[in-house]
Each structure stands twice: as structure tokens, then as C-alpha cells.
LUMFITOR-72600 format. One record per residue (C-alpha): residue number from 1; y, x, z negated. Coordinates in steps of 0.1 Angstrom, whole numbers, plus 5000, padded with zeros to 4 digits. Layout:
REM LUMFITOR-72600
+-----+-------+------+------+
: seq : north : east :   up :
+-----+-------+------+------+
: NUM :     Y :    X :    Z :
...
+-----+-------+------+------+
***
This chain:
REM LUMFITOR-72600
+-----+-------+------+------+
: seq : north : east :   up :
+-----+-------+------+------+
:   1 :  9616 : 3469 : 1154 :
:   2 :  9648 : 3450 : 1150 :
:   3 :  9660 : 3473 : 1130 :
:   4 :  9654 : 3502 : 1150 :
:   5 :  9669 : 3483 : 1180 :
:   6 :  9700 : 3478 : 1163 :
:   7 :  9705 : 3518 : 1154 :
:   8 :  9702 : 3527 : 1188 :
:   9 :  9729 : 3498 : 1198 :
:  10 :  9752 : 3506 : 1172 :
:  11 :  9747 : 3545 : 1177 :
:  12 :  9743 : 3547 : 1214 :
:  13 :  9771 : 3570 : 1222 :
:  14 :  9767 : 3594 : 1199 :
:  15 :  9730 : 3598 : 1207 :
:  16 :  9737 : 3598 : 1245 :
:  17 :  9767 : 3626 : 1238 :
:  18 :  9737 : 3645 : 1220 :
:  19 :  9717 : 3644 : 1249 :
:  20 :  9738 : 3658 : 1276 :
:  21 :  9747 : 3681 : 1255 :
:  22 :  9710 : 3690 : 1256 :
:  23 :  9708 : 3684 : 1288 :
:  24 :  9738 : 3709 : 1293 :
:  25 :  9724 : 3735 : 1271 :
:  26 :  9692 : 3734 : 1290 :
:  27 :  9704 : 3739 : 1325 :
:  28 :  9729 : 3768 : 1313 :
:  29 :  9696 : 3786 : 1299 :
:  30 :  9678 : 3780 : 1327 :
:  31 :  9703 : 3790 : 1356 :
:  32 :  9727 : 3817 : 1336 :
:  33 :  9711 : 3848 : 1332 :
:  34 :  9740 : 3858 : 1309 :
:  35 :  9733 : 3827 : 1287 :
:  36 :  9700 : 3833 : 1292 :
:  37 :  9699 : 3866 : 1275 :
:  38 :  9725 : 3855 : 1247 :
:  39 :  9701 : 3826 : 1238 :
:  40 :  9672 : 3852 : 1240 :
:  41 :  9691 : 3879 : 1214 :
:  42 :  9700 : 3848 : 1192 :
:  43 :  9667 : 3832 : 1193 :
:  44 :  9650 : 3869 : 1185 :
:  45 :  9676 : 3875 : 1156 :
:  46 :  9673 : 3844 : 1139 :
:  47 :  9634 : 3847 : 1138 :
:  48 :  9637 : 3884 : 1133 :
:  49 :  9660 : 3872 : 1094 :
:  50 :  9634 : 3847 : 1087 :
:  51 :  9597 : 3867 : 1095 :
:  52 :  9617 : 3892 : 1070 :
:  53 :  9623 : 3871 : 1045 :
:  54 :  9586 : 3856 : 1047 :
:  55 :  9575 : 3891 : 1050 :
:  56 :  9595 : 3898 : 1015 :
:  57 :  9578 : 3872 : 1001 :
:  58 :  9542 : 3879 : 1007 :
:  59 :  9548 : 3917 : 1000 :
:  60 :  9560 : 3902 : 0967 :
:  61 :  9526 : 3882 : 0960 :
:  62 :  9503 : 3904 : 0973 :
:  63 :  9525 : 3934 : 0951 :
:  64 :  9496 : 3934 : 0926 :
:  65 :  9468 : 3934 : 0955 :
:  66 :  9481 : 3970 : 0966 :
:  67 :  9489 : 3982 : 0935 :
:  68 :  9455 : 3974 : 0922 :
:  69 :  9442 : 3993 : 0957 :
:  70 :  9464 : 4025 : 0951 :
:  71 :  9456 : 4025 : 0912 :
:  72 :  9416 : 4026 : 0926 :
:  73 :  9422 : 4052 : 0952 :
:  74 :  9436 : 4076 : 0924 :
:  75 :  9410 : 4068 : 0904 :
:  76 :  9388 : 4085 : 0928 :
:  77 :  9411 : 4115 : 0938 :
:  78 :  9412 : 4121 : 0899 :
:  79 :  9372 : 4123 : 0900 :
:  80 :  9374 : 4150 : 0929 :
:  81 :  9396 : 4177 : 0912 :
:  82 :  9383 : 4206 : 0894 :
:  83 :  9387 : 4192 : 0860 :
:  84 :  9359 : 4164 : 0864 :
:  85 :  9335 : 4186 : 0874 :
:  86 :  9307 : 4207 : 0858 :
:  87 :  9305 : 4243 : 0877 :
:  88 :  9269 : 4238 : 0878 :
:  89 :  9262 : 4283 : 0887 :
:  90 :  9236 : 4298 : 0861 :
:  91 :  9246 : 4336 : 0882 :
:  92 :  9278 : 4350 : 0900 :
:  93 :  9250 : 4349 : 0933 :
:  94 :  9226 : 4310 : 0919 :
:  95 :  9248 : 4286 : 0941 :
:  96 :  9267 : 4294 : 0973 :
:  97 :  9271 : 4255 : 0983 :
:  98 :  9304 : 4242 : 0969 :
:  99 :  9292 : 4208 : 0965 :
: 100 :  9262 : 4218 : 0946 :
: 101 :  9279 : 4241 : 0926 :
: 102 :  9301 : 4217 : 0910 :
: 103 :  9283 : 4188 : 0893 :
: 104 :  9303 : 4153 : 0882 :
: 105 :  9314 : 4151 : 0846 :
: 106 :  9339 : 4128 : 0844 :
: 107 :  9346 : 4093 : 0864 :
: 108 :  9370 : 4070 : 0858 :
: 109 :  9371 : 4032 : 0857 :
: 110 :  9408 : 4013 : 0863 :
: 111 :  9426 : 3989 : 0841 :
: 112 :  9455 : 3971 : 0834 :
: 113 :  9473 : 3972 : 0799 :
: 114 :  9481 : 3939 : 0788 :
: 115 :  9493 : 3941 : 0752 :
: 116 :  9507 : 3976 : 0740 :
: 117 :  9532 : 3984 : 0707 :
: 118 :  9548 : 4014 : 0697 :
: 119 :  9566 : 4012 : 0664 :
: 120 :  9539 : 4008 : 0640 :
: 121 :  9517 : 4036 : 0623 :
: 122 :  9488 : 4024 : 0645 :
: 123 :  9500 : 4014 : 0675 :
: 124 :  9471 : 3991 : 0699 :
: 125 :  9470 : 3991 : 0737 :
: 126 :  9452 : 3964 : 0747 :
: 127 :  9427 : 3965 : 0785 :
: 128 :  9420 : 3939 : 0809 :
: 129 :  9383 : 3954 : 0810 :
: 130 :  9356 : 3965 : 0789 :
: 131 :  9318 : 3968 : 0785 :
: 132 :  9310 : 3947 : 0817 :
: 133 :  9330 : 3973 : 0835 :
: 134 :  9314 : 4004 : 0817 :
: 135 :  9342 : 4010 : 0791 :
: 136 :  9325 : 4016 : 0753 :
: 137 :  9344 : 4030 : 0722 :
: 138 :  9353 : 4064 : 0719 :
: 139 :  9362 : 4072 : 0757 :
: 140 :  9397 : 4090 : 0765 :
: 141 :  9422 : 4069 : 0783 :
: 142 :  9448 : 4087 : 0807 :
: 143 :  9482 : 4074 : 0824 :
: 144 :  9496 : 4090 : 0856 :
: 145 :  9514 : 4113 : 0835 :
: 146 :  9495 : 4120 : 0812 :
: 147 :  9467 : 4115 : 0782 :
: 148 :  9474 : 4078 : 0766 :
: 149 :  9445 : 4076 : 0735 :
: 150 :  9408 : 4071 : 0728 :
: 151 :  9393 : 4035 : 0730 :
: 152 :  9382 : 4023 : 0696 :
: 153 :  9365 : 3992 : 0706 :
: 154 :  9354 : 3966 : 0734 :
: 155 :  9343 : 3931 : 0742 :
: 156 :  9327 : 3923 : 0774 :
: 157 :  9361 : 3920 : 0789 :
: 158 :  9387 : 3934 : 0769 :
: 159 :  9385 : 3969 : 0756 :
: 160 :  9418 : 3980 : 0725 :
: 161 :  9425 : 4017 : 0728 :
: 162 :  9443 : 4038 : 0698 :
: 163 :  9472 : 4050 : 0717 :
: 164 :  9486 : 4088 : 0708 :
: 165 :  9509 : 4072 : 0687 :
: 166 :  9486 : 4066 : 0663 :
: 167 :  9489 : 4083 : 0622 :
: 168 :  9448 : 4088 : 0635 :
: 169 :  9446 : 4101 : 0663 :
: 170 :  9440 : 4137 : 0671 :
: 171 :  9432 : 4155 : 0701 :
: 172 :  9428 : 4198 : 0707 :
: 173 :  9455 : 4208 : 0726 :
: 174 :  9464 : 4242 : 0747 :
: 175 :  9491 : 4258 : 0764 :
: 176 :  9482 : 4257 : 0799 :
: 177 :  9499 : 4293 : 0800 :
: 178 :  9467 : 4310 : 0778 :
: 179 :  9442 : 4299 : 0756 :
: 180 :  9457 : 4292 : 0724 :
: 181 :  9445 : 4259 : 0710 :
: 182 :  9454 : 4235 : 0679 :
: 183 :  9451 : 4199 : 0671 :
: 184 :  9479 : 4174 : 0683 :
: 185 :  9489 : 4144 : 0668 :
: 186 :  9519 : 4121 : 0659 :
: 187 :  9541 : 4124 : 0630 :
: 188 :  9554 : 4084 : 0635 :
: 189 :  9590 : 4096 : 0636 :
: 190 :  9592 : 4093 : 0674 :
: 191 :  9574 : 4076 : 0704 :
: 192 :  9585 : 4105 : 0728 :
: 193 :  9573 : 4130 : 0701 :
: 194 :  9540 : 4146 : 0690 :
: 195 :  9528 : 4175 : 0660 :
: 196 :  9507 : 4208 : 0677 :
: 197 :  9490 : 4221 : 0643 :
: 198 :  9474 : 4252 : 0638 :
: 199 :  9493 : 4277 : 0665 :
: 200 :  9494 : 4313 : 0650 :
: 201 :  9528 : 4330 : 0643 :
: 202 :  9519 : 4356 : 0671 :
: 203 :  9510 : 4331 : 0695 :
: 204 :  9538 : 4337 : 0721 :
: 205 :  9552 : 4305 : 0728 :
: 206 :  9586 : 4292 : 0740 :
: 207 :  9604 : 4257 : 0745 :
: 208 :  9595 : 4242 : 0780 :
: 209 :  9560 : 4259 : 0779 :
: 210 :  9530 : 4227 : 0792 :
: 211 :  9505 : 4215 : 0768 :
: 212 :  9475 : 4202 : 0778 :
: 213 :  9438 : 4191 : 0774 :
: 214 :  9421 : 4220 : 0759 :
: 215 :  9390 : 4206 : 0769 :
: 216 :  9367 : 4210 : 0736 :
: 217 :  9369 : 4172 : 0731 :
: 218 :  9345 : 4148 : 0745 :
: 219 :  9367 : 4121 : 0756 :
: 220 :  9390 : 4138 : 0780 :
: 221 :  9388 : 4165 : 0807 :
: 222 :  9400 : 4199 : 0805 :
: 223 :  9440 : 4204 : 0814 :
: 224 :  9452 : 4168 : 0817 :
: 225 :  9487 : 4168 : 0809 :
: 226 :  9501 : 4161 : 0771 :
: 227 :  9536 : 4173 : 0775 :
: 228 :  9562 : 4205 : 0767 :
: 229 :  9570 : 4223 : 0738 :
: 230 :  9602 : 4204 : 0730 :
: 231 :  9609 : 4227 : 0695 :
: 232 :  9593 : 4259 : 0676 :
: 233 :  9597 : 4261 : 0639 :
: 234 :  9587 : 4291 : 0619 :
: 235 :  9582 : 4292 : 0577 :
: 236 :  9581 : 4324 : 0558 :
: 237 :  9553 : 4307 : 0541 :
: 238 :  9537 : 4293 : 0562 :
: 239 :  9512 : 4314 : 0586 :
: 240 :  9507 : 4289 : 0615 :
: 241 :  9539 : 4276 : 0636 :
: 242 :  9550 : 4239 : 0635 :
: 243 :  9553 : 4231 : 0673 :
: 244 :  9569 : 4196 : 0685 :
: 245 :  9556 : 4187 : 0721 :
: 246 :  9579 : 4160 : 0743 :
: 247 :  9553 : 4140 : 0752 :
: 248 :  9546 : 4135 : 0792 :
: 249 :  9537 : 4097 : 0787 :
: 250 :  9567 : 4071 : 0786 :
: 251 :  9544 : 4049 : 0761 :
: 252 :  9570 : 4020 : 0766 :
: 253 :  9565 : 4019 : 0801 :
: 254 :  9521 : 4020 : 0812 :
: 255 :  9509 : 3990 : 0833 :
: 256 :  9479 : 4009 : 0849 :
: 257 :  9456 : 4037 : 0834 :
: 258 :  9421 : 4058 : 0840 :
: 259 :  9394 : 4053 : 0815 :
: 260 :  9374 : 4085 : 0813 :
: 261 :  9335 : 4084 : 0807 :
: 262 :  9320 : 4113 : 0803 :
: 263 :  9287 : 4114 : 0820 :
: 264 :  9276 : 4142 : 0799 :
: 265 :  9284 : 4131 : 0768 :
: 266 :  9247 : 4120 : 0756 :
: 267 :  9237 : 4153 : 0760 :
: 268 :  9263 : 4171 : 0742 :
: 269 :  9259 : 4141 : 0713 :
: 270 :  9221 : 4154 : 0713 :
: 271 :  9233 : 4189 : 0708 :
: 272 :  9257 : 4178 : 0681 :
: 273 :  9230 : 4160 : 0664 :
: 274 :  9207 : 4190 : 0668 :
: 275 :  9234 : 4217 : 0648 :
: 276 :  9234 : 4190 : 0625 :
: 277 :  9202 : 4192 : 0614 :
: 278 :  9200 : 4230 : 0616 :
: 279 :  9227 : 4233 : 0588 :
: 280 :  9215 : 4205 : 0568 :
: 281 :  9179 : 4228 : 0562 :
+-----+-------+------+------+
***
């Protein structure tokens, strides 16, 4: 209490000075409309910089939030086109209600890559789900752009896909201009780079021309992007054409991607498993 006594002796002026100016400042906003207006736009802009700096900031934190909410949201638009869909008609006249007509096929389920490589002969991508969340081994795995691999295995959490950069992977590929089919996969000379095998010499294809899912496979829908014919080679020997595709996936860059499971894939597995049987009498 001494203490505090003495402060205000010692400092008495200055702290009186402070309080007319106060005082001052307080009848000036009270009685000057100008003032009062000036103090107003001040007041408004000074809180205006710092609720957008705040605002900044919790965008920033909650950045993940939305982008997790978005990735979702496109998850579902994917599972409404065409592509994920069975067109269910047996007859031209069967089924007249679009939303019988088409039946699901494919859904997808959301995750987030957390380990990926791309200059090794196999190259891993790593999930932050797995079998709790409906993701099992052999299911196609897509990026915004475009197709990204197969899953090869899962734990209850974590699921490790075989990315298209991969000496193993293959997937049939089309040109989304016609019908024409072969079997893609990587050379491991390029990580923007992919092989199309088995494209006939009569096949008419040109540089720029789409590739896609042909469809035939299991793990991924018909026509999701692959890439563009980046270069057409053609051997005297050789009857088939060596085709290099620019892939549509920028395999350095994926933070997000679509897990395809193909809700008719026991019964195609039973058909498979069927034929198998046939030709082995």
C-alpha cells in the first residue's frame, strides 16, 4: 500500500495529464459530430484489420475441415455420373424410370495419402484408411485427374496402394475416341510417362488423342481419365504400335483421392470362378 501510495505521489502529474487528456477526448466524441464520425471510421477500420487477420487465421486451421468436406462432396458427385452406374434395361422398352434404369456399381470412400514415392521400380502410396472404412486389396484408386493404382493391402486403418508407377501394374486402356483397347503400364523411365501395349498398326491414332479406363477391369470404372497420347512409334517388325501416354496424374503432387469398390465385383468373381471350371473339364 506504501508502495503504491508513493507511485501515485511521485507520478501524479503525468497521470493527471493522462486523464484530461481522457477527459478531452471524451467530450470531443461526445459533442463533435465531425470527431464523432472520425473516431467511428477509425474504430471500424482498426477492428475491420484485426477480425481479418483472426479470420485468416481460423480459415488457416480449419483449411483441412473444408477440404476434407469438399473431397466428400466429390466423392458423391463421382458416384452419380454415368460411369458408376449399371444400366439395369434387359429391352429397348423393360425400364422407362431413369432411376431404376441405372443401378449403382461403383462408390467411393475418401482418403488422405500420407506416404507416397516415385522413383523406385515399385513405388507405395500409403492411406490414412483401410478395412474399418471399407477399403480391401485389389480396389482401384483414382485422383481428381485421374486413375492413381490398385490397393494391394490394408490394416484396419492404413490401406498401401501400388501406384501406376509400378514395373506391376497394368490396367486396359482405350482411346476415348473408339474402342480400341491395350494394356497400359509403366516403363520406370518417367513419372509423367506410361507404355499402351497391344494397339494395331491400323488403329488410327494421333498425339493429343485421351486415354482412358476401358472398363474391362474390375477395379475401376469405365472412361476415367489415364492421360494423352504424348508419342506414336511404328516398327517394320513389329505388328502392334508402341504408344507413350502423358499421364493426367501429377504423381508428385496427390494429397486426396477416391477409393473405388465395386459393388458388383462378387458376382463377376463368381462368374470368373465359374469359366474357370468350365475349361479346366
Amino acid at each position: 500500500m506504501y508502495n503504491l501510495l508513493r507511485f501515485f505521489i511521485r507520478y501524479h502529474l503525468f497521470i493527471l495529464f493522462v486523464a484530461l487528456e481522457a477527459f478531452c477526448f471524451f467530450l470531443i466524441y461526445r459533442n463533435g459530430k465531425y470527431q464523432k464520425a472520425a473516431y467511428i471510421s477509425v474504430a471500424n477500420g482498426i477492428s475491420g484489420k484485426v477480425y481479418d487477420v483472426y479470420k485468416g487465421g481460423a480459415d488457416y486451421f480449419y483449411l483441412r475441415r473444408y477440404s476434407d468436406s469438399l473431397v466428400e462432396e466429390n466423392a458423391y458427385l463421382r458416384s452419380q455420373l454415368l460411369e458408376s452406374k449399371f444400366d439395369n434395361r434387359v429391352d429397348s422398352g423393360m425400364v422407362s424410370d431413369t432411376s431404376k434404369r441405372f443401378v449403382q456399381t461403383y462408390t467411393y470412400i475418401t482418403a488422405r495419402v500420407i506416404r507416397n514415392s516415385v522413383n523406385r521400380s515399385t513405388n507405395l502410396i500409403y492411406l490414412d484408411k483401410g478395412r474399418r472404412h471399407g477399403i480391401t486389396p485389389q480396389m482401384g484408386v483414382i485422383a481428381p485427374n485421374g486413375i492413381v493404382g490398385q490397393v494391394i493391402d490394408a490394416t484396419d486403418d492404413y490401406a498401401a496402394v501400388m501406384s501406376v508407377l509400378s514395373k506391376d501394374f497394368k490396367v486396359s486402356a482405350r482411346f476415348k475416341k473408339n474402342e480400341y483397347f491395350g494394356n497400359l503400364h509403366w516403363n520406370g523411365l518417367s513419372s509423367t510417362t506410361a507404355i499402351l501395349e497391344e494397339i494395331p498398326k491400323h488403329v488410327p491414332v494421333k498425339e493429343g488423342d485421351t486415354v482412358v479406363t476401358s472398363g474391362y477391369s474390375q477395379m475401376f470404372p469405365r472412361n476415367i481419365m489415364i492421360g494423352v497420347v504424348k508419342k506414336i512409334k511404328s516398327h517394320p517388325d513389329k505388328t502392334f504400335l508402341d504408344v507413350t501416354v502423358a499421364l493426367s496424374t501429377d504423381f508428385g503432387n496427390i494429397s486426396y483421392v477416391y477409393v473405388a469398390k465395386n459393388l458388383r465385383k462378387q458376382e463377376l468373381q463368381q462368374l470368373d470362378s465359374l469359366t474357370k471350371t468350365t475349361n479346366n473339364d
